[in-house]
DSSP file (Angstrom, degrees, kcal/mol; ACC not computed):
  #  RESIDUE AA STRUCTURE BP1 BP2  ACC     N-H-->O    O-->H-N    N-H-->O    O-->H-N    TCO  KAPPA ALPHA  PHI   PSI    X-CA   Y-CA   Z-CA
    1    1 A X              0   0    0      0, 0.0     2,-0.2     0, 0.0    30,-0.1   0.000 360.0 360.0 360.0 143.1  -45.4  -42.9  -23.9
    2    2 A X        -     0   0    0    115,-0.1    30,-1.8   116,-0.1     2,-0.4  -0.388 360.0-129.7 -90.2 167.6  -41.7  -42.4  -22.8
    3    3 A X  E     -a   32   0A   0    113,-0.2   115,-1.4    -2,-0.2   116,-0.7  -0.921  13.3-148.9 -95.0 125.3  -41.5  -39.6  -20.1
    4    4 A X  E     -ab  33 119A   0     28,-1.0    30,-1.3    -2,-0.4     2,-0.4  -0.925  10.6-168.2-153.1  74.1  -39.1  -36.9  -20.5
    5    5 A X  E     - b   0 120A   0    114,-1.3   116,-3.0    -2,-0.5     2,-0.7  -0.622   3.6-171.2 -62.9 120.7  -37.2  -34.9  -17.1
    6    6 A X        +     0   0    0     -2,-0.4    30,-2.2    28,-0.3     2,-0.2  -0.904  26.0 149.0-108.6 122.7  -35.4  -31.9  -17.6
    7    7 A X        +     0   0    0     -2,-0.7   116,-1.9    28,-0.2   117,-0.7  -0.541  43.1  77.0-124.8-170.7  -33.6  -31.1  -14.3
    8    8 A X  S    S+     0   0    0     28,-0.3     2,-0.4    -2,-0.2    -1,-0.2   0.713  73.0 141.5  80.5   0.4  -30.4  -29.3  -13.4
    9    9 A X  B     -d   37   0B   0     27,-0.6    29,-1.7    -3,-0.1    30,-0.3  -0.631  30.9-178.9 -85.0 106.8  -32.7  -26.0  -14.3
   10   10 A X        -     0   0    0     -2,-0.4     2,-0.2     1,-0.3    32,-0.2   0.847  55.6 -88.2 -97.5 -57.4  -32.1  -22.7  -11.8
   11   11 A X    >   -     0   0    0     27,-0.1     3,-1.1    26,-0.1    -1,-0.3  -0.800  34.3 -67.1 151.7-174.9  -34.7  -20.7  -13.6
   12   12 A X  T 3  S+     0   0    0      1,-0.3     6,-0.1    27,-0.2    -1,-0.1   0.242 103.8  77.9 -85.0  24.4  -35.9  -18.5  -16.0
   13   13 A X  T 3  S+     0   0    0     -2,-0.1     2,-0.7     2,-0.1    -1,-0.3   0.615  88.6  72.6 -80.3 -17.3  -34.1  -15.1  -15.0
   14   14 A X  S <> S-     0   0    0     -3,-1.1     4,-1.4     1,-0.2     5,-0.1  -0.890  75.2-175.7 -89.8 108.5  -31.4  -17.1  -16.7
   15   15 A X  T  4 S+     0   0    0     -2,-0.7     4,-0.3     2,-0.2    -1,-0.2   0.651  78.2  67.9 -91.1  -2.7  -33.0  -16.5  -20.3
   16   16 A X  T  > S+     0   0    0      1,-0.2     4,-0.7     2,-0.2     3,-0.3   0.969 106.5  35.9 -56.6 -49.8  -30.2  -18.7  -21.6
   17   17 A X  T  4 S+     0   0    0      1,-0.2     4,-0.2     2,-0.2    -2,-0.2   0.754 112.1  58.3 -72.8 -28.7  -31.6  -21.7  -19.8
   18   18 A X  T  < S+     0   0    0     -4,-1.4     4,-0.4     2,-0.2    -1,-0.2   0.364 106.8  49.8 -69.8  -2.6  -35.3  -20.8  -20.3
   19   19 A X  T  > S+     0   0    0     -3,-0.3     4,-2.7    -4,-0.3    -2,-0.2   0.722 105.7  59.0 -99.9 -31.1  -34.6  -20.8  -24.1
   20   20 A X  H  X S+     0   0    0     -4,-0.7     4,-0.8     2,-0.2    -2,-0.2   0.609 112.6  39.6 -67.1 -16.9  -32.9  -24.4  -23.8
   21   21 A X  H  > S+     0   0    0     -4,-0.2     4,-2.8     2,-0.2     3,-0.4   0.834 114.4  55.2-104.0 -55.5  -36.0  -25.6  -22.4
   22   22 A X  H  > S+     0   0    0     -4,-0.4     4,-2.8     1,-0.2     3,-0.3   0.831 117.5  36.2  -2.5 -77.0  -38.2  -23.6  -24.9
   23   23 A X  H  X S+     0   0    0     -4,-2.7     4,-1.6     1,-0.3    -1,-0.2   0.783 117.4  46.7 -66.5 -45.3  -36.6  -24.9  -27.5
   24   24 A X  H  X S+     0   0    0     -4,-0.8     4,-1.2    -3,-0.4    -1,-0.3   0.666 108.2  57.3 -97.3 -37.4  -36.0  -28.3  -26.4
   25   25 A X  H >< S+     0   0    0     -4,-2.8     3,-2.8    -3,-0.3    -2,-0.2   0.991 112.7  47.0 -80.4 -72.4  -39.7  -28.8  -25.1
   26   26 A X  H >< S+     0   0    0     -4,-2.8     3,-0.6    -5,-0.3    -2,-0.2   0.765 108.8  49.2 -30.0 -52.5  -40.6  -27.9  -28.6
   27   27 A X  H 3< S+     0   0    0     -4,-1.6    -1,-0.2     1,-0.2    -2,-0.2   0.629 117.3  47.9 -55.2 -22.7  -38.1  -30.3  -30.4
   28   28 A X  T X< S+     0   0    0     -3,-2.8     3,-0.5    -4,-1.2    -1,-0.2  -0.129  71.1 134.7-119.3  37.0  -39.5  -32.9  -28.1
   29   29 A X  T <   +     0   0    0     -3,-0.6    -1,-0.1     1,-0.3    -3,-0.1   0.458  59.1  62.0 -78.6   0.3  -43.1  -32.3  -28.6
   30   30 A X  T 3  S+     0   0    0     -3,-0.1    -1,-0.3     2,-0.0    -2,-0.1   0.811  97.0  81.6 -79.1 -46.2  -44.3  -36.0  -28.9
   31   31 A X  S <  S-     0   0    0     -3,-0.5     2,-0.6    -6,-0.1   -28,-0.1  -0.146  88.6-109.2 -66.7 158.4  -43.3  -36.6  -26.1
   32   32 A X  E     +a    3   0A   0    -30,-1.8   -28,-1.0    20,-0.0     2,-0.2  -0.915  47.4 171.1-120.0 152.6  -44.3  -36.3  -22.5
   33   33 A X  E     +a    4   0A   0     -2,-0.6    20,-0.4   -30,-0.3     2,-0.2  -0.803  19.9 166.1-142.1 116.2  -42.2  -33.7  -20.6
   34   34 A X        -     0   0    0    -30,-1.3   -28,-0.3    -2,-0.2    20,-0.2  -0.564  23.7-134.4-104.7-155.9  -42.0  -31.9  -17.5
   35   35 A X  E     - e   0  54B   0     18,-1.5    20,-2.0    -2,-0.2     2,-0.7  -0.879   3.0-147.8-148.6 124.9  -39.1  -29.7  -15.8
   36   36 A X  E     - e   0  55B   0    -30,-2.2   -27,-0.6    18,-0.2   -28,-0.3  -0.882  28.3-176.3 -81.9 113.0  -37.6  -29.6  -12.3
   37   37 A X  E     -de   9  56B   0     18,-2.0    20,-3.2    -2,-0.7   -27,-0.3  -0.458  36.5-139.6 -97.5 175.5  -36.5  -25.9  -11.3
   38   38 A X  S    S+     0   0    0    -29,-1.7    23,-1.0    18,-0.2   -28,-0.2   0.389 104.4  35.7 -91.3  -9.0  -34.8  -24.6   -8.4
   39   39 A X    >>  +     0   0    0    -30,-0.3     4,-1.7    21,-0.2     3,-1.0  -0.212  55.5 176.2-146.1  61.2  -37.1  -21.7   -8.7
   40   40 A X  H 3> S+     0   0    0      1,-0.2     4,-3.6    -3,-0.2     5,-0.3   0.660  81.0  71.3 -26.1 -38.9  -40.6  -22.4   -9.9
   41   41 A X  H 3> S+     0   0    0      1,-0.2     4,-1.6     2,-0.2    -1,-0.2   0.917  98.1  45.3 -30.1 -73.6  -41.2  -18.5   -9.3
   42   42 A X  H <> S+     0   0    0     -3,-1.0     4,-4.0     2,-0.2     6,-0.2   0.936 111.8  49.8 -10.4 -76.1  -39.2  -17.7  -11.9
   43   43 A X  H  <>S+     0   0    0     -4,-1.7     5,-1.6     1,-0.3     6,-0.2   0.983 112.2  48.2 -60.5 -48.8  -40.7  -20.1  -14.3
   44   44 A X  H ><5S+     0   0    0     -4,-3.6     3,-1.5    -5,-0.3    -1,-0.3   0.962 109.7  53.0 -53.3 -33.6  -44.0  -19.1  -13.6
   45   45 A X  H 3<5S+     0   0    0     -4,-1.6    -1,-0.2    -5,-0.3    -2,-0.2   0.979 114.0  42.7 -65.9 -43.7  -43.2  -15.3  -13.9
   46   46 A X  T 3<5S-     0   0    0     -4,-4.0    -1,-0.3    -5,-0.1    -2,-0.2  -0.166 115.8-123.4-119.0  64.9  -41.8  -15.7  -17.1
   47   47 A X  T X>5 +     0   0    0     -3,-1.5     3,-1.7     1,-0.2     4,-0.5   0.492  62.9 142.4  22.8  31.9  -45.0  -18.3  -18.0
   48   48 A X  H >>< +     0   0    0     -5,-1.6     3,-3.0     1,-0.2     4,-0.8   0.940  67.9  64.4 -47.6 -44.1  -42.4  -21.3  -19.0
   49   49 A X  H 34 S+     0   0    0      1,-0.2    -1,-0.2    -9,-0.2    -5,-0.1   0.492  80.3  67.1-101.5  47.8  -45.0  -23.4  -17.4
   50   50 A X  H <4 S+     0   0    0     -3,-1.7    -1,-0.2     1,-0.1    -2,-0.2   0.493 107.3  52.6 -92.8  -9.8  -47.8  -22.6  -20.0
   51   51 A X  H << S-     0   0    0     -3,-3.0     2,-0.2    -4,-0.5    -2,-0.2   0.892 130.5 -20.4 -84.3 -33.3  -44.9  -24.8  -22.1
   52   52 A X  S  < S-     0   0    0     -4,-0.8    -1,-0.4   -17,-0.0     2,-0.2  -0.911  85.4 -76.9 172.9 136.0  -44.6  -27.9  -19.9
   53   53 A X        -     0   0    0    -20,-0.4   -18,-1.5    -2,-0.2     2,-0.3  -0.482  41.6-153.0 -58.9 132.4  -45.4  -28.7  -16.1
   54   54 A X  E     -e   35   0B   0     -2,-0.2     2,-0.4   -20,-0.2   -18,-0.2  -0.830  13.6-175.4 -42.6 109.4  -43.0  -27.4  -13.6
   55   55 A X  E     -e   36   0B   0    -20,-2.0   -18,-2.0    -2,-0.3     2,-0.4  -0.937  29.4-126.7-135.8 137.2  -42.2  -29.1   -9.7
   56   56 A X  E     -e   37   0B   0     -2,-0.4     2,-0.5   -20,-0.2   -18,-0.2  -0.700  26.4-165.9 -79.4 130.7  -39.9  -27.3   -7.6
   57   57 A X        -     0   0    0    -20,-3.2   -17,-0.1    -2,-0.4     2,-0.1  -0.988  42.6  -2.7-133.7 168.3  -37.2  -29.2   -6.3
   58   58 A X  S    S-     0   0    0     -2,-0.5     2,-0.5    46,-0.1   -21,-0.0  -0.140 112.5 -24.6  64.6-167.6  -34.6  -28.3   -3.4
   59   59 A X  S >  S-     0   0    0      1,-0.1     3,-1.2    -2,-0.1     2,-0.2  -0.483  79.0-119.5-107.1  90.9  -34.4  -25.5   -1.5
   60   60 A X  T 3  S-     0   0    0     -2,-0.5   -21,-0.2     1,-0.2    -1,-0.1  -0.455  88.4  -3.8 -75.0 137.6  -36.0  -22.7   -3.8
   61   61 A X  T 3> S+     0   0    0    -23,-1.0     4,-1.0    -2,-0.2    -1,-0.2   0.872  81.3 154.4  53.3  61.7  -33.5  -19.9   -4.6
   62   62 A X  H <>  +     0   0    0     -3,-1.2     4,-1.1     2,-0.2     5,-0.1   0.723  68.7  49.1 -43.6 -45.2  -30.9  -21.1   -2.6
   63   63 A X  H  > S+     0   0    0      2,-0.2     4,-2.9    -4,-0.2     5,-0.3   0.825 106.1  55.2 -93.2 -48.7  -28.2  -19.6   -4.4
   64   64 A X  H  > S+     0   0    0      1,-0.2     4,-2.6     2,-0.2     5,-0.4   0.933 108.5  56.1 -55.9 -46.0  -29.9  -16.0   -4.5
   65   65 A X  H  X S+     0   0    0     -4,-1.0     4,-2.1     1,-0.2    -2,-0.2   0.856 109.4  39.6 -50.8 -54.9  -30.1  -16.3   -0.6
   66   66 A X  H  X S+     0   0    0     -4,-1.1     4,-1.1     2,-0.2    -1,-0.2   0.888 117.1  50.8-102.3 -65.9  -26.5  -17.0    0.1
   67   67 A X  H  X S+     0   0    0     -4,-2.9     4,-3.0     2,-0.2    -1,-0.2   0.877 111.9  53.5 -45.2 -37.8  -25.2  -14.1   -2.9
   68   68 A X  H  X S+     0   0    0     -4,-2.6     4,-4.0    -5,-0.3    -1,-0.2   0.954 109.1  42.3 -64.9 -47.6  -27.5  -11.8   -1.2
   69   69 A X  H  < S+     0   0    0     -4,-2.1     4,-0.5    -5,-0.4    -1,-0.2   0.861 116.4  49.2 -67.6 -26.2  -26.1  -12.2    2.5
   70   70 A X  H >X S+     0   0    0     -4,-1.1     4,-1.2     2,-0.3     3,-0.9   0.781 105.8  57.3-105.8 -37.5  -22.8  -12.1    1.3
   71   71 A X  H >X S+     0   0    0     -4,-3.0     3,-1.2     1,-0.3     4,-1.1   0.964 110.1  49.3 -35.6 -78.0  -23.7   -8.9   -0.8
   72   72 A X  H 3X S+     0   0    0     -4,-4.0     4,-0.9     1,-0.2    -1,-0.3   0.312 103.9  59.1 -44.4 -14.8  -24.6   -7.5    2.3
   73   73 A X  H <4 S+     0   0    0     -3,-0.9    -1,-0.2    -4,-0.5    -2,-0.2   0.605 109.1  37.6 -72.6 -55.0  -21.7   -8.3    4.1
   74   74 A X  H << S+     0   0    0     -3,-1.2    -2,-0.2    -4,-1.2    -3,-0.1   0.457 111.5  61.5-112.2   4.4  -19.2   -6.8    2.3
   75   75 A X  H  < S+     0   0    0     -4,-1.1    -2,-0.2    -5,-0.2    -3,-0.2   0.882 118.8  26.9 -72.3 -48.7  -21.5   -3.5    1.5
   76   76 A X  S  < S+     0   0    0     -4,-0.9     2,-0.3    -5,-0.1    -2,-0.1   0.243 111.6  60.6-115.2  23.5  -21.8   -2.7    5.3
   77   77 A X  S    S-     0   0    0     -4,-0.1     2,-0.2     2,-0.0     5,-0.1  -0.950  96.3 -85.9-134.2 169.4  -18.9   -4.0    7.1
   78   78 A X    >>  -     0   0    0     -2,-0.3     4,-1.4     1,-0.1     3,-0.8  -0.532  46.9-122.3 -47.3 127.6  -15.2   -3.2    6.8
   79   79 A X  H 3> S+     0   0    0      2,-0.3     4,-1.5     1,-0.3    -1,-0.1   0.558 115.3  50.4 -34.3 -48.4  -13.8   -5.7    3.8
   80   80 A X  H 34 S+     0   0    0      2,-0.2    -1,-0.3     1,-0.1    -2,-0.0   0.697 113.6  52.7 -48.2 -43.2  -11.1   -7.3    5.9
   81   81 A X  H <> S+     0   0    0     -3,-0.8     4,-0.7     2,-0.1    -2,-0.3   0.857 109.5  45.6 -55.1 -47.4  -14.2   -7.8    8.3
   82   82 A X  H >X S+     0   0    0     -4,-1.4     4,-2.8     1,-0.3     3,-1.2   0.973 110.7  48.6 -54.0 -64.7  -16.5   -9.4    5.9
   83   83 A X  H 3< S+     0   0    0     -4,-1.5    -1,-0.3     1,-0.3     4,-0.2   0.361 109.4  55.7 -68.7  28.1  -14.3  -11.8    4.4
   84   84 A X  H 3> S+     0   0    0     -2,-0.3     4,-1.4    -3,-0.1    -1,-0.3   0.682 112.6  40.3-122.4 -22.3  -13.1  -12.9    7.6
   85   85 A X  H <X S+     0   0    0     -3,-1.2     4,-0.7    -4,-0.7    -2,-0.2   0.557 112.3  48.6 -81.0  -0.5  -16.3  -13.6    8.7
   86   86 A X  H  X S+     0   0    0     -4,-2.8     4,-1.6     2,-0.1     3,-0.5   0.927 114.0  60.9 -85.6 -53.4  -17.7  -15.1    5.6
   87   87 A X  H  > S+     0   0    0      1,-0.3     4,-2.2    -4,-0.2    -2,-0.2   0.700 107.6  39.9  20.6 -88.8  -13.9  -17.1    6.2
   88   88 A X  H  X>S+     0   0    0     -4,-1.4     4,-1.3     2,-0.2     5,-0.7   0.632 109.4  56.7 -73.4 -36.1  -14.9  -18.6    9.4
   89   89 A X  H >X5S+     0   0    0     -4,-0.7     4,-2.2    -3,-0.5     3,-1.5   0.937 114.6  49.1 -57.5 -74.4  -18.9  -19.6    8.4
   90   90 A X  H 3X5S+     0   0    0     -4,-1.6     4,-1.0     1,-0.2    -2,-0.2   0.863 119.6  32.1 -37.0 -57.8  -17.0  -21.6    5.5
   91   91 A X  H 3<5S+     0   0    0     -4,-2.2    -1,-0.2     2,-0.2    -3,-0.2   0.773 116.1  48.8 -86.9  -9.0  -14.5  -23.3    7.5
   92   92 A X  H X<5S+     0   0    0     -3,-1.5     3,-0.9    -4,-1.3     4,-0.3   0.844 123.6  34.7 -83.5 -44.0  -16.2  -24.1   11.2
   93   93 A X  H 3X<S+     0   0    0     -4,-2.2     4,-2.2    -5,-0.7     5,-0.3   0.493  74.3 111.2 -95.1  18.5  -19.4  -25.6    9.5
   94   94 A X  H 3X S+     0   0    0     -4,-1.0     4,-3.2    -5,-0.3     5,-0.3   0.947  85.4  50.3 -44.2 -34.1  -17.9  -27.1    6.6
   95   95 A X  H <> S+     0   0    0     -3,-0.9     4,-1.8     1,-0.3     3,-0.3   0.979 115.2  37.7 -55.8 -53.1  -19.0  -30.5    8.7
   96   96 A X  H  > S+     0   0    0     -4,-0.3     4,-1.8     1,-0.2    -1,-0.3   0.876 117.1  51.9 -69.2 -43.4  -22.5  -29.6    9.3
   97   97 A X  H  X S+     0   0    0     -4,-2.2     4,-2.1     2,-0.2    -1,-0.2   0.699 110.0  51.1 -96.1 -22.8  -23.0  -27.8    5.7
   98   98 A X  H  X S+     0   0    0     -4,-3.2     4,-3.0    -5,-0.3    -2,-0.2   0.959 113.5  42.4 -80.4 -68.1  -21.7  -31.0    3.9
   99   99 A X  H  X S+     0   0    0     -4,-1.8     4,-1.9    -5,-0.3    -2,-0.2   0.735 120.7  43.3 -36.9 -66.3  -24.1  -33.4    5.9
  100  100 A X  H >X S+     0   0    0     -4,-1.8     4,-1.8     1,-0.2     3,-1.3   0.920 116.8  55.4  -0.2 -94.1  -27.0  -30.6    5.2
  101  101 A X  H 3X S+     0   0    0     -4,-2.1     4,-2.1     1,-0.2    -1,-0.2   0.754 105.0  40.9  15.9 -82.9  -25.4  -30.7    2.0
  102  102 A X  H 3X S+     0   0    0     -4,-3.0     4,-3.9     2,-0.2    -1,-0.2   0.833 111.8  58.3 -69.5 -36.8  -25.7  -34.4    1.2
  103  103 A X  H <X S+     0   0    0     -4,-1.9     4,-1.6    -3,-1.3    -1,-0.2   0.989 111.1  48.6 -56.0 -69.3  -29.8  -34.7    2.8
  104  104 A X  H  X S+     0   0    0     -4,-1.8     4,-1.7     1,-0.2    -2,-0.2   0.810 110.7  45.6 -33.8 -58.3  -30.6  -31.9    0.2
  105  105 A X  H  X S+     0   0    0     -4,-2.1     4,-3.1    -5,-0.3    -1,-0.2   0.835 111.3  50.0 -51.4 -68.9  -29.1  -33.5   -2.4
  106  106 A X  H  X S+     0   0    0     -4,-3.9     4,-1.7     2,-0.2    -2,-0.2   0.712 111.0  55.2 -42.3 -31.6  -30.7  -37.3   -1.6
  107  107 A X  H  X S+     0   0    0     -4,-1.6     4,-1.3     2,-0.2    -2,-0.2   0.954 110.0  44.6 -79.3 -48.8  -34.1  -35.7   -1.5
  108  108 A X  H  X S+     0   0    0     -4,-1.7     4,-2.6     1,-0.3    -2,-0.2   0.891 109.4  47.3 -82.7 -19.9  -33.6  -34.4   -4.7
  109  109 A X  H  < S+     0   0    0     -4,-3.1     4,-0.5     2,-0.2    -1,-0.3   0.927 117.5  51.7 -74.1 -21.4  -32.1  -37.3   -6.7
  110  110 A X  H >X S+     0   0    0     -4,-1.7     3,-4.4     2,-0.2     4,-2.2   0.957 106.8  53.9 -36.3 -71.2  -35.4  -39.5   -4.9
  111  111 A X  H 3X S+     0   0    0     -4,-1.3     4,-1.1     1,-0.4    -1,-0.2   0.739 114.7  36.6 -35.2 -48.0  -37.6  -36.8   -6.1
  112  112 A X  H 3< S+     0   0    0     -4,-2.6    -1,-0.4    -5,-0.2     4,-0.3   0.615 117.1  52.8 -91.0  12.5  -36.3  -37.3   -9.8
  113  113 A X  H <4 S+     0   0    0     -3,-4.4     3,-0.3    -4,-0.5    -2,-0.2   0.761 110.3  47.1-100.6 -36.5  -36.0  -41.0   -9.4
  114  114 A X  H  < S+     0   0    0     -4,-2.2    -3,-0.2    -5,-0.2    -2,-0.2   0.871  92.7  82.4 -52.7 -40.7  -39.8  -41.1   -8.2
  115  115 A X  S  < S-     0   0    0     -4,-1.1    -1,-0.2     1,-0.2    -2,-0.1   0.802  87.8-144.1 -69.8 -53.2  -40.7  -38.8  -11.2
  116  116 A X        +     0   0    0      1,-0.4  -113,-0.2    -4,-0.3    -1,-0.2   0.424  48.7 145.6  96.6  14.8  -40.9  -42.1  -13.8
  117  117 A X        -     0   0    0     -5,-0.2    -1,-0.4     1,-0.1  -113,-0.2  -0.671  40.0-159.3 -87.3 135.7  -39.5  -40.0  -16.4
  118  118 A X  S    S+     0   0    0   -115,-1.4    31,-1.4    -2,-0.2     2,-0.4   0.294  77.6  58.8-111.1   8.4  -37.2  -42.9  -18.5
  119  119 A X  E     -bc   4 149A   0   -116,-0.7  -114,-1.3    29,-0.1     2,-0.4  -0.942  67.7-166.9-110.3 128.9  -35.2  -39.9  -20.0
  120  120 A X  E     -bc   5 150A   0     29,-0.6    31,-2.4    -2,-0.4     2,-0.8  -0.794   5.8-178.6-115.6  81.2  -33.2  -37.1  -18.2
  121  121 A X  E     - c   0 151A   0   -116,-3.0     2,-0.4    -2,-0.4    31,-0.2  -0.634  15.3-153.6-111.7  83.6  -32.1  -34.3  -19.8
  122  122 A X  E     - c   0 152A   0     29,-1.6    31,-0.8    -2,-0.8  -114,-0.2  -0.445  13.6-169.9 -91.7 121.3  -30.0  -31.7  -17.4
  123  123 A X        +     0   0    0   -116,-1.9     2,-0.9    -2,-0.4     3,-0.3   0.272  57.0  92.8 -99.9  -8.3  -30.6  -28.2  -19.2
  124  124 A X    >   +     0   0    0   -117,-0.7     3,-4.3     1,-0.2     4,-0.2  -0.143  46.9 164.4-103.3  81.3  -28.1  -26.1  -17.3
  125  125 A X  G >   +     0   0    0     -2,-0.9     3,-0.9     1,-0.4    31,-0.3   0.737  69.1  55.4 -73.8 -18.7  -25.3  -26.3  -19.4
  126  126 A X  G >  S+     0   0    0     -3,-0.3     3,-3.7     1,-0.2    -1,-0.4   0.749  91.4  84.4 -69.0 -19.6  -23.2  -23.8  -18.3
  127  127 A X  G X  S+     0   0    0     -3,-4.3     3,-0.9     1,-0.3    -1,-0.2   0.642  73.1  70.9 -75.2  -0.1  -23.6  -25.6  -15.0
  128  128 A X  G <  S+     0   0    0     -3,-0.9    -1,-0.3     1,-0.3    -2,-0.2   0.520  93.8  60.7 -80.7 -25.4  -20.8  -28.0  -15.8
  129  129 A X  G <  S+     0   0    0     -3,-3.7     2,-0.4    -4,-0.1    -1,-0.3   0.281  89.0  72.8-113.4  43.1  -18.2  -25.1  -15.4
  130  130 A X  S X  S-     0   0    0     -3,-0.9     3,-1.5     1,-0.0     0, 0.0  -0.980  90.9 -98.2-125.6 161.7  -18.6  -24.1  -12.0
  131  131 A X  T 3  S+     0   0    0     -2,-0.4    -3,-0.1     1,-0.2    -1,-0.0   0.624 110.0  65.8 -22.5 -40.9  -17.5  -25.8   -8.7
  132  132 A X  T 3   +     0   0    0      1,-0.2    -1,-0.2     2,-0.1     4,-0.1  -0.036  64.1 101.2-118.4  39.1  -20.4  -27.3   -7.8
  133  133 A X    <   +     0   0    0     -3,-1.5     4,-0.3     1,-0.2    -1,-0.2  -0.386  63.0  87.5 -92.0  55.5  -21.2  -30.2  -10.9
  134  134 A X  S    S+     0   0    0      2,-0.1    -1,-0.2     3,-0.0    -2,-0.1   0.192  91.0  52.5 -93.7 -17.7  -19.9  -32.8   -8.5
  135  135 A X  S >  S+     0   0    0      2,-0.2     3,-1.0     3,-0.1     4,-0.4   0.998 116.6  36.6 -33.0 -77.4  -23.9  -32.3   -7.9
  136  136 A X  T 3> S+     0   0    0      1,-0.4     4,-2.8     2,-0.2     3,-0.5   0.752 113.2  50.6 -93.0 -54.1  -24.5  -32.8  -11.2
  137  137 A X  T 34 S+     0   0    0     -4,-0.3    -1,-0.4     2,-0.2    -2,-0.2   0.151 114.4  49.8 -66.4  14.1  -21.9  -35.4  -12.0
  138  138 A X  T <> S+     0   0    0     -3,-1.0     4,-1.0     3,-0.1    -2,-0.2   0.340 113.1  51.2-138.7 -27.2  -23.5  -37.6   -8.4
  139  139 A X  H  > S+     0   0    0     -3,-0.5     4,-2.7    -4,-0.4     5,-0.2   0.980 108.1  45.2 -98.4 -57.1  -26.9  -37.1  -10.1
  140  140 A X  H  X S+     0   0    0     -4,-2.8     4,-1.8     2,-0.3    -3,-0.1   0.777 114.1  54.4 -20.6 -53.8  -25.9  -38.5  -13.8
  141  141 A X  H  > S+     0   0    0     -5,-0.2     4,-2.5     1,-0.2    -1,-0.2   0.943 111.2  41.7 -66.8 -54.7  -24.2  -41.5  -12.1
  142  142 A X  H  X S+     0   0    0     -4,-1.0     4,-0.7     2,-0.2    -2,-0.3   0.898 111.2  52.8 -75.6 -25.3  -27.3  -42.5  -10.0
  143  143 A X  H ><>S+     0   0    0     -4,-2.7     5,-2.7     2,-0.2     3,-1.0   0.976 113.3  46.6 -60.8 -45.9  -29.7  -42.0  -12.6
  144  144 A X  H ><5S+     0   0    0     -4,-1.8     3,-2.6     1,-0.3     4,-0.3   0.960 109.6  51.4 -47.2 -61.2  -27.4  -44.4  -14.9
  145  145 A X  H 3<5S+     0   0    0     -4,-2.5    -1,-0.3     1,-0.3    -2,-0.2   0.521 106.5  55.9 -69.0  -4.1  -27.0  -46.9  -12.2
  146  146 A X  T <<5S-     0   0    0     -3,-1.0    -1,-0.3    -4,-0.7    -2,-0.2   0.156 119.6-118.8 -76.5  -3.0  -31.0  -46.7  -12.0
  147  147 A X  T < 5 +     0   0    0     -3,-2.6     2,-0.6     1,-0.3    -3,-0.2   0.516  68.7 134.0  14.9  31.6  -30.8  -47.6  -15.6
  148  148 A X      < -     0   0    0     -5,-2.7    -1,-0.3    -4,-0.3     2,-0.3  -0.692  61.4-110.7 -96.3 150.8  -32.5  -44.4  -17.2
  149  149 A X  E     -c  119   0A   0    -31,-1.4   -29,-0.6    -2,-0.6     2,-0.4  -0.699  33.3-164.4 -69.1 138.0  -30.9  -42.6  -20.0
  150  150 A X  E     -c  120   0A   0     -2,-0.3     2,-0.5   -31,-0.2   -29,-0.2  -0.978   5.7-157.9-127.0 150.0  -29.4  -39.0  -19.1
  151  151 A X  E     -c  121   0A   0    -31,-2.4   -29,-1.6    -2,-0.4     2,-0.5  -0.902  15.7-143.7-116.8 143.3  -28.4  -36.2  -21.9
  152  152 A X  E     -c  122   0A   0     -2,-0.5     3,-0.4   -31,-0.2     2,-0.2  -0.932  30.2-149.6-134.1  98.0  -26.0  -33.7  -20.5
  153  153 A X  S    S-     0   0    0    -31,-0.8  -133,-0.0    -2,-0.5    -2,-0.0  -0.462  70.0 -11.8 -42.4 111.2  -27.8  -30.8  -22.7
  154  154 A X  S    S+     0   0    0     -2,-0.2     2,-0.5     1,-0.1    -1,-0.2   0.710  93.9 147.6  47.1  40.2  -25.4  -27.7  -23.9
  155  155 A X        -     0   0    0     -3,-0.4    -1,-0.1   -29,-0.1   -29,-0.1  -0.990  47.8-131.4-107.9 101.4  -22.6  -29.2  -21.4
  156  156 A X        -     0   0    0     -2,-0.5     2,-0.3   -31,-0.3   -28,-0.0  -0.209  17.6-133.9 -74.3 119.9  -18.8  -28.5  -23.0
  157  157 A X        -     0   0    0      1,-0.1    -1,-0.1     2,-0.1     0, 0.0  -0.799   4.1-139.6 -95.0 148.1  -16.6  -31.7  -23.0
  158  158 A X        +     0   0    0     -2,-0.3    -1,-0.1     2,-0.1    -2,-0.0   0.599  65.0 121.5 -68.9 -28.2  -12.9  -31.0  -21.7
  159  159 A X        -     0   0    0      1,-0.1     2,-0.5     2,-0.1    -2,-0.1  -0.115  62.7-132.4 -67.6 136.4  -11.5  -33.5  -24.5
  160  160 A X              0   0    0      1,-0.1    -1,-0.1     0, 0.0    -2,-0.1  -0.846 360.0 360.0 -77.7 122.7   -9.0  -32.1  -27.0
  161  161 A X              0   0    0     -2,-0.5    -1,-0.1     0, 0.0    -2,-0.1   0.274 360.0 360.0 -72.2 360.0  -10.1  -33.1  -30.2
């Protein structure tokens, strides 16, 4: 039976994206299916995986961590203070935080390469407009060159028609 990953997934506090998988798990119900999230918490909280199994990959809630310090940052220091240290984290470790980076990254396209899933389907469509689908776009490309099929799910093409 062919295997079906849906990655590219943040979690279900985004009920946009938990409704794309909903739906999509439904439409694709012959099949078998998992999802990789970035926050298994989530899914589980709002029972997504009573639809299809769940595996966490990367660094769960990453993204909350980061918003949250940064929150803090410019709640309790002078404004000019904050951004000048958030400023200076960005630009001394850019070195260190791309290597970081790039390890994170490897583990997770193994992790979906291991899976055996001959299908791909990356469910965060919105994720296509923010900086950081050269991710997304790195992940697409090695699955291809892996031959598996990938669907880039609710992702807005730039072309003028």
């Amino acid at each position: 039976m062919t295997k079906i990953a849906f990655y590219a997934h943040g979690g279900s506090k985004n009920h946009g994206c938990e409704a794309i998988v909903r739906t999509t798990a439904d439409l694709l119900s012959d099949y078998d299916k998992f999802l990789f999230s970035s926050s298994l918490a989530e899914d589980e909280l709002f029972r997504l995986n009573l639809i299809l199994p769940i595996y966490q990959i990367g660094i769960p809630d990453l993204h909350k961590e980061f918003r949250g310090k940064a929150y803090l940052l410019r709640k309790f220091l002078p404004a000019f203070f904050a951004e000048y240290l958030i400023y200076l984290k960005k630009n001394f470790s850019k070195q260190n935080i791309y290597i970081e980076n790039m390890t994170n990254i490897n583990k997770e396209l193994k992790t979906l390469l291991n899976s055996n899933a001959e299908i791909f389907f990356s469910v965060g469509g919105d994720n296509y407009c923010y900086d950081s689908y050269s991710k997304l776009e790195y992940f697409n490309k090695s699955l291809n060159n892996a031959n598996k099929l990938t669907v880039l799910w609710g992702a807005q093409s730039n072309q003028k028609r």
